[in-house]
C-alpha positions in Angstrom: 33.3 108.4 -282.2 32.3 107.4 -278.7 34.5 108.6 -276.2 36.6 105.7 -273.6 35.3 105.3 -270.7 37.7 106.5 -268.1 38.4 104.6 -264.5 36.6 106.7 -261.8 38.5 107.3 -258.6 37.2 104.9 -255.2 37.8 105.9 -251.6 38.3 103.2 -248.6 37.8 103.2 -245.1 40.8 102.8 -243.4 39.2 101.1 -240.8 36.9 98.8 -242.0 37.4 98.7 -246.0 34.4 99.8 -247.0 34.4 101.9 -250.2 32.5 104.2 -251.9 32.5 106.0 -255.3 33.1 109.7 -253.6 35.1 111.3 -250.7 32.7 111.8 -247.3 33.7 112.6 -244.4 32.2 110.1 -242.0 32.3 106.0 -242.6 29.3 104.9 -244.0 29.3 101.1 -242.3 31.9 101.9 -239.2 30.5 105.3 -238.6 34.1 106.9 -238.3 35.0 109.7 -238.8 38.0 111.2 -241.1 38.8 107.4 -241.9 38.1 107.6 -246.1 40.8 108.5 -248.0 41.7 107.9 -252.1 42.2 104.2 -252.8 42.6 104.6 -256.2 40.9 103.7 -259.2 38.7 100.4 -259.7 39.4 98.2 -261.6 37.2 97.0 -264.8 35.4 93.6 -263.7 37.3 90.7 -265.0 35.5 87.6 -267.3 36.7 84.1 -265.7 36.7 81.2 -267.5 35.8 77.7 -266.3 38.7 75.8 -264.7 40.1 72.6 -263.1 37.9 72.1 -260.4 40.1 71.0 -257.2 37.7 67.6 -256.3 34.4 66.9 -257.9 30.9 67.9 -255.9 29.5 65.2 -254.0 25.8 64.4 -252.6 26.0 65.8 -249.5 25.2 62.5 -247.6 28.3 60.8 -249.3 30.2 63.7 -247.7 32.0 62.2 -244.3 32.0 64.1 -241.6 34.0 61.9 -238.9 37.9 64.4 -240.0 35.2 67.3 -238.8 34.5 66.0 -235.4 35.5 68.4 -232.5 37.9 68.0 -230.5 37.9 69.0 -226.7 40.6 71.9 -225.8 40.7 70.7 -221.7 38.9 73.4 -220.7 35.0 72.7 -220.3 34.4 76.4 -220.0 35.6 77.2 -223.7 34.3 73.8 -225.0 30.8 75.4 -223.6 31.2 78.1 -225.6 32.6 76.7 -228.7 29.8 73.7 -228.8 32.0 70.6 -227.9 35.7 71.8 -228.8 37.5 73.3 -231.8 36.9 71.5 -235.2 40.2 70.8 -237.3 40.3 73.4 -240.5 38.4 75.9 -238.5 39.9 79.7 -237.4 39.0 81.3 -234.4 38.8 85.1 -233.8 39.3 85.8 -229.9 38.9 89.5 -229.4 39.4 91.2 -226.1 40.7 94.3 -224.2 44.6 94.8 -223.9 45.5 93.2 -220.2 42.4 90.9 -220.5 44.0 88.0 -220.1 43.8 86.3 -224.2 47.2 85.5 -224.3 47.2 83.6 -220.8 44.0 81.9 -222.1 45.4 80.6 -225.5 48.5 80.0 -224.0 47.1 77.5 -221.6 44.6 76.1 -224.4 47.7 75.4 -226.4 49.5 73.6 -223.7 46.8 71.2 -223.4 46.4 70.8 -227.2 50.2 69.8 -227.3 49.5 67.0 -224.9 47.2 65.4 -227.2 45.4 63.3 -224.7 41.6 65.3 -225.2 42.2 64.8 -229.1 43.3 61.3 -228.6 40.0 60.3 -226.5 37.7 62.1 -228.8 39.5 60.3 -231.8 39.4 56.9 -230.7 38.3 56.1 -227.9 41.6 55.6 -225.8 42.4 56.7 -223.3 45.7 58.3 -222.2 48.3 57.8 -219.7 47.9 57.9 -216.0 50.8 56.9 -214.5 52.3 60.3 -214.3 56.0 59.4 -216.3 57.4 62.2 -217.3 57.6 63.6 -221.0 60.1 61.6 -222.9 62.6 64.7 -224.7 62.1 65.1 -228.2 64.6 63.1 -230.4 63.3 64.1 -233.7 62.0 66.4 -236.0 58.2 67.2 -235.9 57.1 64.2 -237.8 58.1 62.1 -234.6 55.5 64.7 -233.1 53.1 63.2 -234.9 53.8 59.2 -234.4 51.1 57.3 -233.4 53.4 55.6 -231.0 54.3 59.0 -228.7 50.2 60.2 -229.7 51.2 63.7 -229.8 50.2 66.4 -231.3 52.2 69.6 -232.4 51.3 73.1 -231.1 52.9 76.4 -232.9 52.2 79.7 -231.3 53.3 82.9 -232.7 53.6 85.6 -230.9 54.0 89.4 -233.0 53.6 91.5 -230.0 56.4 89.8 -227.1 59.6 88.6 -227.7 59.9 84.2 -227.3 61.7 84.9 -224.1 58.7 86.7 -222.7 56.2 84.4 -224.2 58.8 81.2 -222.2 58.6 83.3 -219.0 54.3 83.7 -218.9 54.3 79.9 -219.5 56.9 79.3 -216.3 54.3 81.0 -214.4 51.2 79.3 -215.3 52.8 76.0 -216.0 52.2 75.8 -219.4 55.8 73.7 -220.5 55.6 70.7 -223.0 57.5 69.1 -225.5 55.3 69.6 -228.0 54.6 72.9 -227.8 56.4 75.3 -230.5 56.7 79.0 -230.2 57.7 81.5 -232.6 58.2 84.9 -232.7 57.5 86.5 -235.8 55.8 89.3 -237.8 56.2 88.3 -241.5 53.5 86.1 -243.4 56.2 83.9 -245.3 57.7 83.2 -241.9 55.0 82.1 -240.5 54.2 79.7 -243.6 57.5 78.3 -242.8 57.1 77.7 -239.7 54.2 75.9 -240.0 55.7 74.1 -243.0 58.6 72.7 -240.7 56.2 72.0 -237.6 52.8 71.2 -238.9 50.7 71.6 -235.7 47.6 70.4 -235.5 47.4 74.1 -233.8 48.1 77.3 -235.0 47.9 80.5 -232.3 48.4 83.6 -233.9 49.1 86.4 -230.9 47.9 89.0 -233.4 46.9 88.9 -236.3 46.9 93.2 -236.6 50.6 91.8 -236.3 51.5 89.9 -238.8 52.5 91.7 -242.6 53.1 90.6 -246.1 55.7 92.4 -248.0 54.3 91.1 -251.0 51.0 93.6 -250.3 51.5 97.8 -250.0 50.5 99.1 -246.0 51.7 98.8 -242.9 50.6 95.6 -240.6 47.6 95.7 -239.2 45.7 97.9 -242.0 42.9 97.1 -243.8 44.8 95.5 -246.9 47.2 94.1 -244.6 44.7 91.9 -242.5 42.5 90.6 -245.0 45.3 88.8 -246.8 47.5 87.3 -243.9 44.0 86.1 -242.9 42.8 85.0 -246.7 46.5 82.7 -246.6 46.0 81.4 -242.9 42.3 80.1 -243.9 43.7 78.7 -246.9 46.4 76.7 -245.0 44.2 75.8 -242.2 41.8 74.6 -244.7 43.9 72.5 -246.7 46.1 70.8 -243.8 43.2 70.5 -241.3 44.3 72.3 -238.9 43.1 74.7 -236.4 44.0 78.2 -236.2 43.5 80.7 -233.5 43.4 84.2 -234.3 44.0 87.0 -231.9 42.7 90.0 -232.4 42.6 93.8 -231.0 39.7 96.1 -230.1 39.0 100.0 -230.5 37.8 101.7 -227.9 34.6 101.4 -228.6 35.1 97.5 -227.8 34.4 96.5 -231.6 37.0 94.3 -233.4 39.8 96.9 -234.8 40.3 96.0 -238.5 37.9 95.3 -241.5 34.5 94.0 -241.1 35.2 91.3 -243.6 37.7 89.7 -241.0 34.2 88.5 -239.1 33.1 87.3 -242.4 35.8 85.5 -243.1 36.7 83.4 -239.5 33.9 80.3 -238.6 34.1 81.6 -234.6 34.1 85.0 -233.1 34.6 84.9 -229.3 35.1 87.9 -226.9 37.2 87.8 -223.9 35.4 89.6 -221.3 35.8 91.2 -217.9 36.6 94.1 -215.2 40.7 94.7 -215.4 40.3 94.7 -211.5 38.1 91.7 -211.1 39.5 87.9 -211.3 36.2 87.1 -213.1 36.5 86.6 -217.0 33.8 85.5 -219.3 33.9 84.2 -222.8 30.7 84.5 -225.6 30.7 83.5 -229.2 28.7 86.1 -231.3 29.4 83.6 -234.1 29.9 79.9 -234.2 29.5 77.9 -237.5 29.7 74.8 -235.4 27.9 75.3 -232.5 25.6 77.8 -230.1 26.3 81.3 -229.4 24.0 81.9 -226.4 26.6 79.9 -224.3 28.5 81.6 -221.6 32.2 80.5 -220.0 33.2 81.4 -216.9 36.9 81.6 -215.9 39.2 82.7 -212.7 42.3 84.6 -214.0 45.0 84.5 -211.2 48.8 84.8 -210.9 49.0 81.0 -211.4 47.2 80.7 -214.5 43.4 80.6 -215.9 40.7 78.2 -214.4 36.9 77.9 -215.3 34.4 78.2 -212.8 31.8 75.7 -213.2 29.4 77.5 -210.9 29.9 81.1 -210.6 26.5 82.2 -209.2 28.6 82.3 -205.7 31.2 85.0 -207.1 28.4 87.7 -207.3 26.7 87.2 -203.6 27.9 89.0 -200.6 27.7 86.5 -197.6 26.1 87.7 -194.2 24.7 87.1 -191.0 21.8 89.7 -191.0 20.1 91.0 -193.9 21.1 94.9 -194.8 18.7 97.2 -195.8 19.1 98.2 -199.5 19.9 94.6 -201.4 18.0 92.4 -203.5 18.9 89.3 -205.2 17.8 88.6 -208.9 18.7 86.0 -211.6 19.8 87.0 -214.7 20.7 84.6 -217.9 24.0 85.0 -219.7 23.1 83.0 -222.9 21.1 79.8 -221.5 23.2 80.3 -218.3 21.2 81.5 -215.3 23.4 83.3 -212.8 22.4 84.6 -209.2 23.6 88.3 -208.9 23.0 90.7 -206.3 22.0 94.5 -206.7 23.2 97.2 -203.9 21.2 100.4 -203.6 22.2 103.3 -201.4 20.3 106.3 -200.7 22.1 109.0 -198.4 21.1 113.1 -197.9 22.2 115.3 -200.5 24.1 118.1 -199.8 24.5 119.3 -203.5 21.8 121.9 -205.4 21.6 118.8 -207.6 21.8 115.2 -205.9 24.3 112.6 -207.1 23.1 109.5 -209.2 26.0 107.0 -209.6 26.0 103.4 -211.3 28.3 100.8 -211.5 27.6 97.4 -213.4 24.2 98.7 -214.2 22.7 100.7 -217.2 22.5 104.5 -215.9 19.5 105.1 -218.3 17.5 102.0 -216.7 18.6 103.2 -213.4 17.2 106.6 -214.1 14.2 104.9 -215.4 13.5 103.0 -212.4 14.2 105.8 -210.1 11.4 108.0 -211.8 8.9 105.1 -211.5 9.4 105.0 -207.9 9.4 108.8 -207.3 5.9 109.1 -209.7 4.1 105.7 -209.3 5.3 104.9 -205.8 5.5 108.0 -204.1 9.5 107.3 -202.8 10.6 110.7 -203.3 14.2 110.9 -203.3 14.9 114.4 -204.8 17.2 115.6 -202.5 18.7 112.6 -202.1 21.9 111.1 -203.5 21.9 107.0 -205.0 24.5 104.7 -205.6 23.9 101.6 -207.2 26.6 99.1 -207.8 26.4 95.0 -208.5 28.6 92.9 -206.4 31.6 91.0 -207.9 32.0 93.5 -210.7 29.6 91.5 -213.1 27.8 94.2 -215.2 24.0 93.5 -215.7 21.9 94.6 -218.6 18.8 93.0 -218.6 15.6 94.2 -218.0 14.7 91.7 -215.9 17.5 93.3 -213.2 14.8 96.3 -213.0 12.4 94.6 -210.2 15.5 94.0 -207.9 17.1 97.4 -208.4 13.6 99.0 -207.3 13.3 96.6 -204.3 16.8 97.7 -203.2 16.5 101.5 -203.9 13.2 101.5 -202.2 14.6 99.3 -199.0 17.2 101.7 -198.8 15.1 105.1 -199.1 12.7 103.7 -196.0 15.7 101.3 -194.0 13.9 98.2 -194.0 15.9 95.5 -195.2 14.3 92.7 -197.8 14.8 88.7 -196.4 17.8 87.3 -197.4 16.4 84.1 -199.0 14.1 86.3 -201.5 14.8 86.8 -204.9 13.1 89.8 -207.4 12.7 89.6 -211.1 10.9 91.3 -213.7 11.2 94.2 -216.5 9.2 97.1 -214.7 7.6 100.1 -217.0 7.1 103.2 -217.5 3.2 102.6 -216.2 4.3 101.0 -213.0 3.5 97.7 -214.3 5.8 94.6 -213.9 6.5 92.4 -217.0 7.3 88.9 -217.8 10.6 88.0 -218.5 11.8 85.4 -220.7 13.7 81.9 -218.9 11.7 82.4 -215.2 11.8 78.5 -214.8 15.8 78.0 -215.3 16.0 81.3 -213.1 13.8 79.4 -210.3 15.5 76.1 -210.8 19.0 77.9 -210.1 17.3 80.0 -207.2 15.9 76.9 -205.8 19.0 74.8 -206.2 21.1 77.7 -204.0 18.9 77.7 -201.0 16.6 80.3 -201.9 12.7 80.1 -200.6 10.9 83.5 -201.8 10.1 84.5 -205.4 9.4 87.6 -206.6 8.0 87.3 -210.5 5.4 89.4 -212.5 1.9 87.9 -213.2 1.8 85.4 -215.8 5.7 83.9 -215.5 4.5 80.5 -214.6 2.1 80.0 -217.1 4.2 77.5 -219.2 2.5 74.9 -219.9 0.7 71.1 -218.6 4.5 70.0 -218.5 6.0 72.8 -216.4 7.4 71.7 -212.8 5.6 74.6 -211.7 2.9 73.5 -209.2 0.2 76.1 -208.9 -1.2 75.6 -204.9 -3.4 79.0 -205.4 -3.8 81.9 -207.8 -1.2 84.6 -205.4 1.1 81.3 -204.0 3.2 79.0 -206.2 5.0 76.6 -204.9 8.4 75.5 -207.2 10.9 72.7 -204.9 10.5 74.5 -201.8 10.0 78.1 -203.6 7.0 80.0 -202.5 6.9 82.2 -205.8 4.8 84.5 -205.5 3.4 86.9 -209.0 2.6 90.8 -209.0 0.9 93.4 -211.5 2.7 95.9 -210.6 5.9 97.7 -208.8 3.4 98.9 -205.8 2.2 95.2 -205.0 5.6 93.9 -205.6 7.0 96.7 -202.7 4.1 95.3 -200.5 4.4 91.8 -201.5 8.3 91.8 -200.9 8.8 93.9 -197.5 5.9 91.8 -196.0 7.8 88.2 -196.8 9.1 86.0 -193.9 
């Protein structure tokens, strides 16, 4: 007589759900540690059936597309980044540090998704009210919201984490008060259905989602169990209603979204809300969009008053001076397709330490070290019994290689006090041979040089060769001349030090 087969045992990650057959110590997709614990045992795989099928497939052209359009949020530094504007049915996952400034940012978008008057341009063509009457007070319930007379268009944000007094007293401050603009606080899944039952916004903030429980599922809010179905029953409603739905969500410390892995399976956008607690610059990238790019880059100015975006924010990373300063460089870096003008600071002071100081800030110490040893070996700048600081001005942090040419023009204009011109700029990856490398994006990193007054290029051999339709006019083979640039190309760091420090 065969024998039953009996259920074997699983184990979860607490922290990302992944499961395997047997205990171990250590997370095999999150990498943490102490996290797997007894799940209990799985479950025999179930036959389904065919069913009802909700409509019937369709030829994909037959399919229209015109209820999908986006629609602008009022803020062209997030309708960068999100490809247009948010598309009704879609969820959004913003993820940031605590203090960051996500709820100010949704907070704002939400005000200006209550007024309608973006979604009413981009749906047909009208365009709103200028004559700056005030808001007539609601009179109704929320389907007068939606009358095409008032055009407006119902907002519900529900805050988990502050009370709705709180939540009334941030939007005082930043301006952020309409009539159509809803707020809830709650942390219970079947409220929030209710809520958006007696509303139904157009948009749905959810301020967070680790937040939000079901009783009708074992755990505590905010574990694994716990997120993945508050979010499987938001996507369902935002799916089914059209409407768009804003997820916030918390990070570890690692700066990796807290929660499952699935959750980034399961949204259409994952956006991270970026920035130095004590700078004013913030800066928002999709690492996934369904709908539109995710090498785009949004810049924005967080101050008491509210949240701005900064169309040009090359400016915020310069230092402005009369005289050039020995130990700065200027380079061009690209966030995404965005090229932005940063400047690197290098200073080299006496060491009175048996082992001198190497400090970084907003660079990659491990480049830095690199480039330091290149200099010492190649170059012959010997700066062992010296002490370097690095830093980048305006807090931005910069992790591209093509930073490295710069960072050895400052470092090296510090160690002998000669100070580089102040209309030159330096890029290029530098290696461990002394050579200089190409770079990807040199002509959008010229064009924005060029367009901010600079006249001298630094650029490793072989950047401008891009092609009969490049704007790059070759006048010889060391001299380039780009809209008033002289760029000028090196092999390697030695004839970039000579090439540089010997510049008008």
């Amino acid at each position: 007589m065969a024998k039953a087969k009996t259920a074997k045992a699983t184990y979860r990650c607490s922290e990302c759900g992944w499961q395997t057959s047997k205990w171990v110590g250590r997370c095999g997709e999150c990498q943490t540690w102490g996290s797997v614990g007894e799940a209990g045992t799985a479950a025999p795989p179930r036959v389904v059936t065919a069913g009802p099928v909700s409509a019937p497939a369709r030829p994909i052209g037959q399919v229209d597309v015109r209820t999908a359009q986006t629609r602008p949020t009022g803020l062209d530094e997030l309708d960068r980044v999100l490809g247009g504007g948010m598309v009704p049915g879609a969820v959004l996952l913003l993820a940031g540090e605590p203090g960051i400034g996500k709820s100010t940012l949704l907070l704002e978008v939400a005000a200006l998704a209550s007024t309608g008057a973006d979604a009413r341009e981009s749906a047909d063509g009208a365009v709103p009210r200028q004559d700056g009457t005030p808001a007539v007070p609601r009179q109704g319930g929320p389907a007068d919201a939606r009358s095409p007379e008032g055009g407006r268009t119902p907002v519900l944000y529900v805050t988990g984490e502050e009370s709705a007094e709180q939540v009334r007293l941030r939007a005082d401050r930043v301006g952020a008060i309409t009539d159509d603009l809803y707020l809830a606080a709650e942390t219970e899944l079947s409220a929030v259905l209710g809520h958006i039952e007696a509303v139904e916004p157009t948009l749905l903030v959810v301020d967070s989602i680790q937040t939000i429980g079901s009783a009708e599922v074992d755990g505590a809010p905010g574990g694994v169990t716990q997120i993945r179905e508050v979010t499987a029953n938001l996507i369902r409603v935002a799916k089914e209603r059209g409407m768009t739905v804003v997820l916030v969500g918390h990070v570890t410390k690692e700066g990796a979204i807290a929660g499952p892995r699935l959750l980034e399976h399961l949204v259409d956008v994952v956006l991270y809300f970026e920035g130095d607690r004590h700078s004013r610059l913030r800066m928002i990238r999709a690492v996934k969009n369904r709908y539109g790019p995710t090498d785009e880059l949004g810049c924005f100015d967080l101050s008491e008053v509210g949240i701005v975006g900064v169309a040009d924010p090359s400016g915020l990373f310069l230092t402005r001076r009369d005289e050039p300063v020995p130990g700065t460089c200027v380079t061009v870096t690209l966030e995404g397709r965005r090229p932005l003008v940063a400047e690197v600071q290098a200073l080299v002071a006496k060491s009175y330490l048996p082992s001198p100081r190497r400090a970084s800030s907003g660079l990659d110490s491990s480049r830095v070290a690199m480039v330091l040893a290149v200099l010492a070996q190649r170059c012959k700048i010997s700066m062992h019994e010296q002490d370097v600081y690095v830093s980048t001005v305006g807090g931005v942090r910069l992790t591209e290689t093509s930073v490295d040419l710069a960072l050895a023009l400052a470092v090296a204009g510090s160690t002998v006090e000669q100070a580089l011109s102040a209309q030159l700029i330096a890029l290029g990856e530098v290696g461990l041979a002394g050579e200089v490398r190409v770079v990807p994006g040199v002509q959008r990193r010229l064009a924005e040089a060029a367009r901010l007054g600079f006249k001298y290029a630094v650029v490793p051999r072989g950047s401008l060769e891009l092609g009969d339709g490049t704007p790059l006019k070759r006048a010889d083979p060391q001299l380039t001349s780009y809209e008033g640039m002289k760029v000028m190309e090196v092999d390697s760091l030695t004839q970039a030090l000579q090439v540089a420090f010997t510049a008008p």
